[in-house]
N, C-alpha and C positions, 0 to 999 in steps of 0.2 A: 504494500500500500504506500503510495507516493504521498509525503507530505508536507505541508509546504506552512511556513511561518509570519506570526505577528506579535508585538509586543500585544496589542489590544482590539479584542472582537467587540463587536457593537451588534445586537441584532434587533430588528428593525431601523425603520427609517419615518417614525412618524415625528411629533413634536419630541419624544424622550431621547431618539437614536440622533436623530438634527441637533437636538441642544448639546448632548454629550460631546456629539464628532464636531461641532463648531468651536468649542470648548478647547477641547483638545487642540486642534487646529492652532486657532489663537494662541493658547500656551506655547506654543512653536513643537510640537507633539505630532509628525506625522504617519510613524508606523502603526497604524491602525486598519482595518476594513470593516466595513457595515456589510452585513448583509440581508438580503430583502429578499421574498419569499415572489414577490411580487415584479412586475417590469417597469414602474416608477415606485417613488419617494410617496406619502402621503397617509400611511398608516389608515385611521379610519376613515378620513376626510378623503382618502382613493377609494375604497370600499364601500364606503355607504353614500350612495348617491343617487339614492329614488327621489323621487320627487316631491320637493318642499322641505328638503333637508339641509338643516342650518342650525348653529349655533346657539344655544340658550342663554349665553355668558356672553357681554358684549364686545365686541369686538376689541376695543383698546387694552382691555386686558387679555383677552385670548391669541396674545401672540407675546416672543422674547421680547422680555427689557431691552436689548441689546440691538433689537431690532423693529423700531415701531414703523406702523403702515399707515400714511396719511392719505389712503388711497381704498380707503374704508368705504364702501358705498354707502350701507347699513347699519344702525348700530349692532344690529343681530345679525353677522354674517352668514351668508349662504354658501352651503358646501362649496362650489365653484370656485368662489374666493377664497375662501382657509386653502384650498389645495393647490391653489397658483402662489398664495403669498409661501407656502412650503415650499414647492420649486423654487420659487425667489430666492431663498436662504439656502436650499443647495447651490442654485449658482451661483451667489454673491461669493459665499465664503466656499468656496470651489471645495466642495464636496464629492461631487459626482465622480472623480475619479479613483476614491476611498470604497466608491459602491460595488458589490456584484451582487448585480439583479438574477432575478430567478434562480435564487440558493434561498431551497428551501432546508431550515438546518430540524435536522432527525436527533439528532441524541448531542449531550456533552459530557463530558467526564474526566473528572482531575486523577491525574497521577502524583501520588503523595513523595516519591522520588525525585520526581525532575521539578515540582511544582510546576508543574503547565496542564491548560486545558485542553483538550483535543475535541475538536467540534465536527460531529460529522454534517455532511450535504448531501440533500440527494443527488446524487448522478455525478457528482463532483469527489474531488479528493480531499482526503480531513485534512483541516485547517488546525494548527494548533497554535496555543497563544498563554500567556501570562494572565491577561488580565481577561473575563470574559464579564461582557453588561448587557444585561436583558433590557431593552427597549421596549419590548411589543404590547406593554398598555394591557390596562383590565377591558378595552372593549375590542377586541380581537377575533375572538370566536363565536360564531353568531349561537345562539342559545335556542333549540329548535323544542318545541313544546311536545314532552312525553304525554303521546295522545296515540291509543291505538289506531291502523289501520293508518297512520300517516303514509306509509309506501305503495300503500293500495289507491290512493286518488289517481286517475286515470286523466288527469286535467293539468297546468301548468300549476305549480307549487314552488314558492322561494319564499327568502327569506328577506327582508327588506336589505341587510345589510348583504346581500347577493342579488339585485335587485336585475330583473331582463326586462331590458328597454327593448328587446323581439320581440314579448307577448304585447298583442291588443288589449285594450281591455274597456274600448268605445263601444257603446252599447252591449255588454258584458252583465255575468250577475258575480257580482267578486265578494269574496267573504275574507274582512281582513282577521286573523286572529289574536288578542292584544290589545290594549288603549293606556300603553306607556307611553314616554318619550316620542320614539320614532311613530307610533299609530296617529298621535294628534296632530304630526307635522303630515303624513301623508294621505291622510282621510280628507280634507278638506280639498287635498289635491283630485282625487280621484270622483268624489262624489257630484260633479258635474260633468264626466268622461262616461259614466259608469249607469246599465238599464238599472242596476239594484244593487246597493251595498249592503250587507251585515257584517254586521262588526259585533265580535264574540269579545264579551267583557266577561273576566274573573273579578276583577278589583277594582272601582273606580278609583281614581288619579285625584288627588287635590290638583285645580287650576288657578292661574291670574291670571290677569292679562297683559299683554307683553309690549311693553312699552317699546316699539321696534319703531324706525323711521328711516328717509334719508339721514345718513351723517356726512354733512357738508369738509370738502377736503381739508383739511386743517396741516397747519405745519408743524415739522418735528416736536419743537417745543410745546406746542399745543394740542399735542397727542399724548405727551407725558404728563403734563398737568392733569388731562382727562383718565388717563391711567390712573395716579392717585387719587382723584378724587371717588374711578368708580370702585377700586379698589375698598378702600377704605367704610364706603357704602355696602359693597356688598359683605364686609369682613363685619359690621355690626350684626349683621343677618345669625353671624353662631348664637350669639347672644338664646334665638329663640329657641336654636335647634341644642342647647345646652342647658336652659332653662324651658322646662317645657309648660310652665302656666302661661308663660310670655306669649307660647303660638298662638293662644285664643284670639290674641287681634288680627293673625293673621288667614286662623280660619274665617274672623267673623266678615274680612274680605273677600276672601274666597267664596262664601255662603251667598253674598249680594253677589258678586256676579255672576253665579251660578241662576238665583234668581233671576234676574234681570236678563240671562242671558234663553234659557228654558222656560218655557209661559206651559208647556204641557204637565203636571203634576205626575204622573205617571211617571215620564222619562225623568224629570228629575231626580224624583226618589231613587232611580238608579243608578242616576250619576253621580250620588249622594254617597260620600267616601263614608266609612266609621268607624274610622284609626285617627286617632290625633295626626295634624298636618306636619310634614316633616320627617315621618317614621319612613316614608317612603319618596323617592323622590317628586321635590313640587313640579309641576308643569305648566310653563308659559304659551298660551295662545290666544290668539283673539278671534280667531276663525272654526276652532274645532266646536262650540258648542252650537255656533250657526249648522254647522254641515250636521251634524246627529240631529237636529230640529226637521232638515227637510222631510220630505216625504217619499225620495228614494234610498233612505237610510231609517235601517231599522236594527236597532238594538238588541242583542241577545245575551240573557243573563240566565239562562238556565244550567250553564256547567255541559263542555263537549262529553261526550260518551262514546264517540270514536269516527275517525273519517272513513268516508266511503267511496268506492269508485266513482261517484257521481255529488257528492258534498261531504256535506256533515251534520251525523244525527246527533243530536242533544240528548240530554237525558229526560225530559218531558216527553220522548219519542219520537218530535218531529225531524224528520229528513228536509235538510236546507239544501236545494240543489244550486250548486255554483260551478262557475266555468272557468272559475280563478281561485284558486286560494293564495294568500298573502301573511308569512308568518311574521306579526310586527312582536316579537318573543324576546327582544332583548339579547343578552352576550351572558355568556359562563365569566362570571366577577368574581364572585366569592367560594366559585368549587373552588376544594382542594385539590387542585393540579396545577401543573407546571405546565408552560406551553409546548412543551417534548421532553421526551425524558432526561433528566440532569442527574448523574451519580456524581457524587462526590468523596470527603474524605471514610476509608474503611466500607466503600462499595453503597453508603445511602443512597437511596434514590427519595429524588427531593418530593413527588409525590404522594409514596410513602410516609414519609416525615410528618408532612402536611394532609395525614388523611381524614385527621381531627380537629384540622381548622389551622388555613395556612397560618406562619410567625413567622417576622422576620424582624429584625433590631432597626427603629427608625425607617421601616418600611426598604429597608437598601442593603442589608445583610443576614445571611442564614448560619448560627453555627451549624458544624459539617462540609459547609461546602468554601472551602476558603478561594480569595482571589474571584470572587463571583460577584458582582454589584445590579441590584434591580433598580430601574429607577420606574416609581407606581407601584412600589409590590405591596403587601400586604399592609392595611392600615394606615395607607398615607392617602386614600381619597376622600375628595371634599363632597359636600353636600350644601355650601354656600356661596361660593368662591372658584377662582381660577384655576384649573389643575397646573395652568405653564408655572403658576408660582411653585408649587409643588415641585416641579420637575427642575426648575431651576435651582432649587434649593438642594435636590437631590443629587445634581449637578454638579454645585458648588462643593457638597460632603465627597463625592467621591474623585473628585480633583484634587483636593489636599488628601486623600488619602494615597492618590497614586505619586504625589509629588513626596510623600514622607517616604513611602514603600522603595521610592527608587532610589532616593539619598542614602539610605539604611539600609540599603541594597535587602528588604528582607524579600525572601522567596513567597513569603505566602503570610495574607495577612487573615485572620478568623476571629468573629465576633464571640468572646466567651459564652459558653451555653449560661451562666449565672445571668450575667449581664441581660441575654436574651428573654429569659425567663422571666427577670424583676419586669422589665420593660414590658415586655406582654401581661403580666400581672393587672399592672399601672393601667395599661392601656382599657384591658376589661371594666376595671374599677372605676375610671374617667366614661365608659362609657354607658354604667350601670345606670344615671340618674336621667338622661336624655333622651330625646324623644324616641330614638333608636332600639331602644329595650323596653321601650312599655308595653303592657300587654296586650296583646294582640295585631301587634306592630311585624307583620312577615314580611320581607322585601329581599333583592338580591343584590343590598347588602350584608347579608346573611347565609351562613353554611346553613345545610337541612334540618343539623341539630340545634341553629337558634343562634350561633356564634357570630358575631358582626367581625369580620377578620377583611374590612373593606374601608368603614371611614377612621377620620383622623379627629380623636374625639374633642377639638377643643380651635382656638381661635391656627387660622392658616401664618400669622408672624411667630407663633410659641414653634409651630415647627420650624421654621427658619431659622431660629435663632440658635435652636437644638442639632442645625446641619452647618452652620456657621463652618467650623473647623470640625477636621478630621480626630476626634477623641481615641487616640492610641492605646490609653490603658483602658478602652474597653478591650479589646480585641488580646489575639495572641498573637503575637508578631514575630515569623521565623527567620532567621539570619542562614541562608545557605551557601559554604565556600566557592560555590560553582554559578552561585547566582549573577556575580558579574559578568560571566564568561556569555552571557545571553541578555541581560538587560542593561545598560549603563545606567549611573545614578544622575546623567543630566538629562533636563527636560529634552532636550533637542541635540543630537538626534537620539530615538532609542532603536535599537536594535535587537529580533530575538531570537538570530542562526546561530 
């Protein structure tokens, strides 16, 4: 087996893989490759691109500090834009030649001898490397709803986040399944395309309405201003999601528009959530409670009971016949898996580890698997705020940790399992009093057995502040005689033949 070397793998290429390898870059750091499963850069903003798909978080925060875009159409950007302003930042900061496309990676696995990783690819030759950073994000893998007779539908069937601009679906009877996130963005789109919509509800959504607009071109300076100030706006919002009497103002908002918005008393009550607001994620629209009001859209809240070659019977018995089905089901966030298999130190395999509810230290490292950096991993996602803050911050921690590792020439750096442990403790205990653990609160942020191993329980700066610097004496930090013969201890260049 032919194999070929790098100081540092990167895999993905969405906002987490871009911000790391520009990082690098910058530091004057160019032994590195990304690799991407895919034939561009764009992580979800490539992937999810049905119709009426855009951003909930406004725009001047949902891109790098380092890089603001005064070429913002909307305050709530549409797919389209997030994944051109991503191109952008690959080719400003010349990226593109760090990438290989279509390496999809199958397995990695540290060797406790040489300290390196070795990554395999499909159809390609293993890549091995020093340093290896998961990129690929909690919304990756589309989350398909266990429903029997799913493979039995004899009709077009996808997933939104695989969405086929081949099927018709103009004068059509399409049944979406879902009215999360993605269902509220793309029901309004299709219900004037469309002879008959049903849209299969498990759970109504808390809504508001989304304060969306043009945002008039603005320059640099006055993109950052607006940064912090939405910043800072949206970072009051933990406040409710951490105190949960607080939300009541913000359901008793959500109740009048809901009013105001459904004059049918019937469909309201079903659209009528009955989990405190926050437990699950909120959802911005101003158009999905018009499109469920019309009259070729009709609601189903009886619970699927399995699909059939020709729709889906519910459990009241009726057979709903459709020509489309449309699964709006969300991504696997909070399963216990790893996006391919990952052995580490003494043969773990990291899903294994994680089969009782992923951990990892500061959401960026796992004891077991040394010299491995996630950035999004477990317990660093927001539910008020910006995740680029997050990933910057993440960014930032495993920067100084690769600039100490290579001064100190150590071979291989690992989060103590103590340290791991207290920190995950912490983490449950912080998120015990919030609107996340109240009862009857199920969402996917949550493992099966109830475990929230997804958000970050407390204000988005106490995490920054706690990724500031690389904290050494958490970790175990090994010094190997041979370690210089493959990484040098200066930023530029490294080297790791």
């Amino acid at each position: 087996m032919s194999l070929s070397h790098e100081t540092i793998v990167i895999v993905g290429t969405g906002f987490a893989g871009l911000g790391m390898a520009i990082r690098l870059k910058k530091s004057g750091i160019e032994n590195f490759v990304l690799l991407e499963k895919a034939d561009e850069v764009g992580g979800t903003w490539r992937d999810n691109h049905y119709p009426g798909a855009a951003c909930d978080v406004p725009s001047p925060v949902y891109s790098f500090s380092f890089e603001p875009n005064p070429n913002w159409t909307r305050v709530f950007s549409p797919q389209a834009e997030i994944l051109e302003y991503l191109k952008h930042c690959a080719d400003k900061y010349q990226i593109r030649s760090h990438i290989r496309f279509h390496s999809l990676v199958q397995s990695a696995s540290f060797d406790e001898k040489s300290g390196l990783w070795t990554v395999h690819i499909e159809g390609q030759p293993a890549l091995m490397c020093r340093f290896l950073i998961l990129g690929t994000g909690g919304l990756s893998r589309p989350a398909y709803p266990d429903i029997p007779g799913l493979k039995d539908y004899q009709g077009p069937l996808f997933h939104t986040a695989a969405w086929r601009h081949d099927v018709p679906l103009r004068g059509k009877r399409v049944g979406v399944i879902g009215t999360g996130a993605s269902a509220i963005q793309v029901i309004p789109e299709l219900v004037h395309e469309v002879q008959e919509l049903k849209v299969f509800q498990r759970t109504p959504a808390w809504v508001l309405p989304k304060a969306d607009g043009v945002l008039p071109k603005r320059s640099q300076a006055g993109n950052w201003f607006l940064r912090k100030a939405l910043y800072w706006r949206f970072e009051m919002r933990a406040l409710a999601l951490l105190k949960p009497k607080l939300m009541r103002f913000g359901q008793k908002m959500a109740m009048e528009y809901l009013e105001e918005q459904v004059k049918d008393p019937v469909l309201r009550k079903k659209l009528t959530p009955r989990y405190i607001m926050g437990c699950k994620r909120v959802l911005l629209s101003n158009d999905f409670y018009q499109a469920m009001s019309l009259p070729q859209t009709r609601l189903i809240t009886d619970g699927i009971e399995r699909i059939k070659p020709g729709g889906i019977k519910t459990r009241d018995g009726v057979e709903h016949e459709l020509d489309v089905v449309i699964c709006a089901t969300g991504f696997q966030v909070a399963e216990a898996t790893a996006p391919f298999r990952i052995v580490g130190r003494s043969g773990q395999v990291l899903s294994e580890v994680w089969k009782d509810g992923a951990q990892a230290y500061l959401g960026t490292t796992v004891t077991g698997f040394p010299n491995l950096f996630i950035i999004v991993g477990p317990n660093s996602g927001l539910g008020h705020n910006s995740i680029v803050f997050i990933i910057e911050s993440q960014v930032q921690y495993i920067m100084d940790a690769l600039r100490q590792a290579l001064r100190s020439r150590w071979s291989s750096v690992e989060v103590r399992p103590d340290v791991q442990v207290a920190f995950n403790d912490k983490i449950q205990k912080l998120l015990a009093p919030t609107v996340w653990s109240r009862e009857h609160c199920r969402s996917w942020y949550q493992t099966p057995s109830g475990k929230n191993t997804t958000i970050w329980p407390g204000f988005s700066f106490t995490f920054r502040l706690k990724t500031l610097q690389f904290d050494a004496a958490a970790y175990d930090c090994r010094v190997s005689e041979t370690v210089g013969e493959t990484v040098q201890p200066q930023l530029n260049p490294l080297h790791s033949r």
